[in-house]
N, C-alpha and C positions, 0 to 999 in steps of 0.2 A: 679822771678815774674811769675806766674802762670794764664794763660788766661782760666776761668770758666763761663760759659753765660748763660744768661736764654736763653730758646726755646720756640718756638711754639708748644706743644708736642697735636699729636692725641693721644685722648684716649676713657674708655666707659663713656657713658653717663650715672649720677650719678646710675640709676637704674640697671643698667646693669651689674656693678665693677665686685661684686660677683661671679658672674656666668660669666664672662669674663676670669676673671684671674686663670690661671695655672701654676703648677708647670712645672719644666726642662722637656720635652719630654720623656729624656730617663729616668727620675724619674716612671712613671707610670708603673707598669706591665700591661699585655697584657689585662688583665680582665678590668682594670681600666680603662683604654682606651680605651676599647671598652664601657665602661658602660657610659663614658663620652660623647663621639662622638655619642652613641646612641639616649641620656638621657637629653643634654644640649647644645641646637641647638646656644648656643651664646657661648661656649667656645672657648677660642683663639686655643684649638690643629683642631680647621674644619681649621684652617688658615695654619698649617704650617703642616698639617697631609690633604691636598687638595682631593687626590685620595679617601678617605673613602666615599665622596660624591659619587661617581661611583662604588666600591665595589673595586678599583682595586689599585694594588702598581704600583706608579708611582717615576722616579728616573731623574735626570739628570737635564737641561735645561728645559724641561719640566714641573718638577715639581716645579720650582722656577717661572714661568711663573704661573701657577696655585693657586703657593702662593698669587702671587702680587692679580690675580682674587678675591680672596677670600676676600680677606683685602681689595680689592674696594668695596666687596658687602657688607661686613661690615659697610663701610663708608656710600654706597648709601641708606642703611636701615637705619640710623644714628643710629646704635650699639656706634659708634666710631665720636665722633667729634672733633675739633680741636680749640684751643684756640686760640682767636683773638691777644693776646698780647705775649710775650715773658714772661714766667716765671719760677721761680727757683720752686721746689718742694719736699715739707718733705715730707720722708717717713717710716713711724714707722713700726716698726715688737714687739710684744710682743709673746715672749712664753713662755712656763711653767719654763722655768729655766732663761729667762732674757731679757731684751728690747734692742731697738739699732734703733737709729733714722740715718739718715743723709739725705743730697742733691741732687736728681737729676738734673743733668744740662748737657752743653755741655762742650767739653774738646778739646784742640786746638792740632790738627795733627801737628805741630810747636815746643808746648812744647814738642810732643812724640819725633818729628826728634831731638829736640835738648837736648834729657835728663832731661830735666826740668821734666819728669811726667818717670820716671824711673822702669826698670823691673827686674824682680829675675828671668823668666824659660826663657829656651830656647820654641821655636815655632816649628812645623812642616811646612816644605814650600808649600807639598801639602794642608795641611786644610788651610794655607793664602790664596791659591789661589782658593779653592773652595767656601770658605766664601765671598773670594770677589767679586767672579763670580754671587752668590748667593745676597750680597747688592745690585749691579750693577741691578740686572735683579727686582729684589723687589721694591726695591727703600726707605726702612727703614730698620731701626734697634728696637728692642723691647728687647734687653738685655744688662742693661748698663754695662760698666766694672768697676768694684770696684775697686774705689779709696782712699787710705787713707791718712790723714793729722792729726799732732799734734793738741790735745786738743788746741782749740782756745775758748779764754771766750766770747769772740763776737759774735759768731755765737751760741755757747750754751749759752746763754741767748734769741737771738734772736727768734732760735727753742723755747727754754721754752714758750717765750712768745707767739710765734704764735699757740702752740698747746693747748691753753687754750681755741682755738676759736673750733668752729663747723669745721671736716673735712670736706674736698669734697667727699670723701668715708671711709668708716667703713666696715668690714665686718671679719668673723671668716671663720676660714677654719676648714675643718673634722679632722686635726693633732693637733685641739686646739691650734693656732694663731690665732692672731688679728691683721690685716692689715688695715693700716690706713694712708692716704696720703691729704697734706692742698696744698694750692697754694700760691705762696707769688707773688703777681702780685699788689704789690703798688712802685712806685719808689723809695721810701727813703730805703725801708727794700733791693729791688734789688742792690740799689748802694751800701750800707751796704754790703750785701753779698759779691758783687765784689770786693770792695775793701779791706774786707779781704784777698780773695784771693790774689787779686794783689801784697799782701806783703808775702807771702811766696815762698821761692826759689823753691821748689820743691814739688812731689808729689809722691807717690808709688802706683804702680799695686799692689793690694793685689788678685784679681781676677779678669782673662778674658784676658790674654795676647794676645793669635790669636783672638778673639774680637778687640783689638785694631791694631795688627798687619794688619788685612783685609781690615780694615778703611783706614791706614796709604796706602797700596796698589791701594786701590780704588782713596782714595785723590792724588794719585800722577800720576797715569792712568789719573782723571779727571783735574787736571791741563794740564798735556802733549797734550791733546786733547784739552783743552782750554786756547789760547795761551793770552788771555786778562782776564785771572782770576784774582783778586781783592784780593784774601784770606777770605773774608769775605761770599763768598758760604758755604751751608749748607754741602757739603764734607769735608770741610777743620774742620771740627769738630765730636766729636763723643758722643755719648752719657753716660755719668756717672754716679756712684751712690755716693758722695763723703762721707766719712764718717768718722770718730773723730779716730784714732789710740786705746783709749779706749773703742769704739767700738765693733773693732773685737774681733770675737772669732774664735782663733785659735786651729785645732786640727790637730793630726798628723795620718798619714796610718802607721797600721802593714804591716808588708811581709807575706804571706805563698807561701813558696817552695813543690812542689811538691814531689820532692826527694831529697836525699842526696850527689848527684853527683859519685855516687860510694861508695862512704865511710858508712862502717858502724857506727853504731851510736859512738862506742868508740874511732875511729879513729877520727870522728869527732869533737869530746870532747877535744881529745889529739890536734887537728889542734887548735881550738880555745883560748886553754891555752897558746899560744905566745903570742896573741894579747891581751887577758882577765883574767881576776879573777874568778872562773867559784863557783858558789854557789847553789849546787841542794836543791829546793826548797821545791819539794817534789809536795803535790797537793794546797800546796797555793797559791792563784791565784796572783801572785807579779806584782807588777805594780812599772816602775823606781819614784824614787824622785830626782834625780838631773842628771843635763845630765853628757854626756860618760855612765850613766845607760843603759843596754838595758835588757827587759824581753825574754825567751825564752821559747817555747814550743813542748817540745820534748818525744816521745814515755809517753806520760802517766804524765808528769813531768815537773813541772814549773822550770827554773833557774835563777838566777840571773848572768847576765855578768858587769864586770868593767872592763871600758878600762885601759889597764897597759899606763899611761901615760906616766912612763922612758922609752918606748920603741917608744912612737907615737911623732911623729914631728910636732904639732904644727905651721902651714906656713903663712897661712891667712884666714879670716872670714869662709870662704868655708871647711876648713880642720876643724872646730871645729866645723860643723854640726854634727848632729847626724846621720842625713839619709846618709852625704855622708859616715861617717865611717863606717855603715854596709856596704854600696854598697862595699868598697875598701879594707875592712879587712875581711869579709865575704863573700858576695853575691855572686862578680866580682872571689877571688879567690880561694876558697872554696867550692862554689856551683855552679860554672861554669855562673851564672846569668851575661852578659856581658848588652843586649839592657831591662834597662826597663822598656822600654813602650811594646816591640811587645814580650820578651819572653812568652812563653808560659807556661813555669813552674812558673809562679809567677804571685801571685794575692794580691791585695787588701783589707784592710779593715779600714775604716777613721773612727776617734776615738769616732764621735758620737756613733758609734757601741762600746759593750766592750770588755775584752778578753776570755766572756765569746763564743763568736760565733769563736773566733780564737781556742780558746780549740774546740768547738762542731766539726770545720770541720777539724782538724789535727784528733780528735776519729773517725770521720765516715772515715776516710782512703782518703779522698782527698784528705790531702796534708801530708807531714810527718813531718814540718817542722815550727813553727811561731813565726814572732822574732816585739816587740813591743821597742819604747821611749818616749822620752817625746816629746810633741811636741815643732817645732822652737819658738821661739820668736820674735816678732815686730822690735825690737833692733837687731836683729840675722839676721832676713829680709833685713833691712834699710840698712846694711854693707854689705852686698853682691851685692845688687844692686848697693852700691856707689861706691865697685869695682869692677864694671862692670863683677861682675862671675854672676854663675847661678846654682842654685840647683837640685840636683836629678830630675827627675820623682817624682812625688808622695810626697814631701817632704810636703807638707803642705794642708789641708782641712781645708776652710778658710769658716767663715758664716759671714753676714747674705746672704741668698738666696733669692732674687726676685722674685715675681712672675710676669709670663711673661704678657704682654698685657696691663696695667695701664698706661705706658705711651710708648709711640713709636714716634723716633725720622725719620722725612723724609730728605730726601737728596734730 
């Protein structure tokens, strides 16, 4: 049983949506961000980007203190007002390649302690504690964590039927989407809601694990401190995006290595022929079709690798990832790649990108090395969480993506 609630969520007032809502912070290059901040005196990054007001970078306690400011004057100009009742809220994303509705609501720090709402990554314990230092001193949240649930025909009916009405906001953004958010603030449709909920066992993190984890921190700081807390305080919840399993769209991060740990390319080749099937490609750009595929791109040269399965041990959900078997066959002993999150020979690239930018930056010489699969699946997810492992780094680039500021939950 699964505890999901309506809120009271501050948000902008219907004029304002538009030109309110932003993307991730560290989505914007520097130009954009500045053209923003300059150009559009109601976007949400003056709130969380405080210091631009004064020309100067501001860091620490400080600048979380300034956030909270900003998001007052927000409030005081009523940019941002706040709903009299408790409500659940759809929120549609349309883009060029595909739709994806779900729920905003609140999600109970209960089900997180007790597994009921369950997670695939491991967290860093510095960014828990900085994030919660950061809720604490704020006093909201404006990014919910995505959550995902089995196609339910009750709730996808109910969404169909509410989104026939007029939205509370409409609006397109410059990457051509269409954001679109209704309000279900009648009681038959809310208890409806709920009590779907309430009959599902469980829940998954698909996105925003230290998001919930700093909540969980904060919630349990703000109980200790309040020795007559009820559970029913606005800490003891956090804010969500819940969304249909058929939903998501999942994609996966290539690796690029910057070198080859010593080895040159042939020794290389020869290393990788234990573990693999090695098929040079030549310059066609190969993309895996079934996993244990992995692509590879090397001096000039596409490959195909197959994992030799009479050699790989098969243990549990974890060991039949893809990402973990580069890290453990590859990465980890081969190219010396041990932490990664912090090495510094290894980078990034998630598969809304293609492998055309992985070819482009192994040619221009900065990295020498780049190895692509398919991405995890839903089903491949949902087992690892339910046995309590946890995936790679990087293993998954999960959409739909939020834009920040449409709804913000107070504590």
């Amino acid at each position: 049983m699964t505890k999901i609630l309506p809120f009271k969520a501050v948000r902008p007032a219907r004029e304002y949506a538009g030109l309110v809502a932003s993307r991730s912070y560290e989505d914007y290059s520097e130009g954009e961000l500045r053209a923003q901040l300059e150009y559009n005196p109601y976007s949400f990054l003056h709130i969380i980007n405080p210091g631009y007001k004064f020309q100067h970078e501001i860091g620490g306690e400080k600048r979380f203190g300034m956030v909270k400011n900003r998001y007052l004057e927000f409030k005081e100009e009523n940019t941002f007002i706040q709903d009299d009742q408790a409500c659940y809220y759809i929120y549609n994303i349309e883009t060029r390649e595909a739709s994806c509705c779900g729920i905003i609501a609140a999600a109970s720090i209960e089900d997180y302690e007790n597994d009921v709402i369950r997670r695939h990554e491991d967290t860093i314990a510095h960014r828990e504690e900085l994030f919660k230092e950061y809720l604490k001193v704020v006093g909201f949240n404006t990014e919910p964590v995505l959550l995902t649930y089995p196609d339910d025909p009750v709730i996808n009916k109910l969404l169909e039927d509410r989104m026939k009405s007029r939205p509370e906001y409409r609006f397109a953004t410059a990457n051509k989407e269409i954001h679109s958010l209704w309000l279900i603030d009648d009681t038959e449709n809310i208890k409806k809601i709920k009590d779907q909920f309430d009959k599902m066992e469980k829940l998954y993190i698909a996105d925003g694990h230290h998001r919930s984890a700093s909540s969980w921190l904060l919630a349990k700081e703000s109980r200790e401190n309040n020795p007559s807390h009820t559970g029913k305080e606005a800490y003891n919840f956090f804010m969500s995006y819940l969304i249909s399993e058929s939903n998501l769209r999942i994609f996966e991060f290539s690796r690029l290595i910057k070198d080859l740990n010593g080895h040159s390319k042939e020794e290389f080749l020869i290393l990788l022929d234990e573990w693999f099937r090695i098929e040079n490609r030549g310059l066609e750009v190969y993309k895996p079709s079934k996993k244990h595929h992995f692509n590879m791109y090397l001096d000039g040269e596409f490959y195909s690798l197959y994992l030799r399965k009479t050699n790989y041990e098969f243990t549990n959900s974890l060991s039949e990832l893809d990402s973990y078997i580069l890290y453990e066959k590859i990465l980890k002993p081969l190219l010396g790649i041990n932490d990664l999150r912090y090495d510094k020979r290894i980078a990034y690239i998630h598969g809304r990108n293609d492998l055309i930018e992985l070819k482009t930056r192994v040619d221009k010489g900065e990295f020498a090395v780049g190895f692509g699969m398919l991405p995890a699946g839903i089903e491949e997810i949902k087992q690892i969480a339910d046995e309590n492992l946890t995936m790679p780094p990087k293993s998954t680039y999960i959409e739909p993506k939020l834009r920040s500021g449409l709804t913000i939950y107070e504590f």
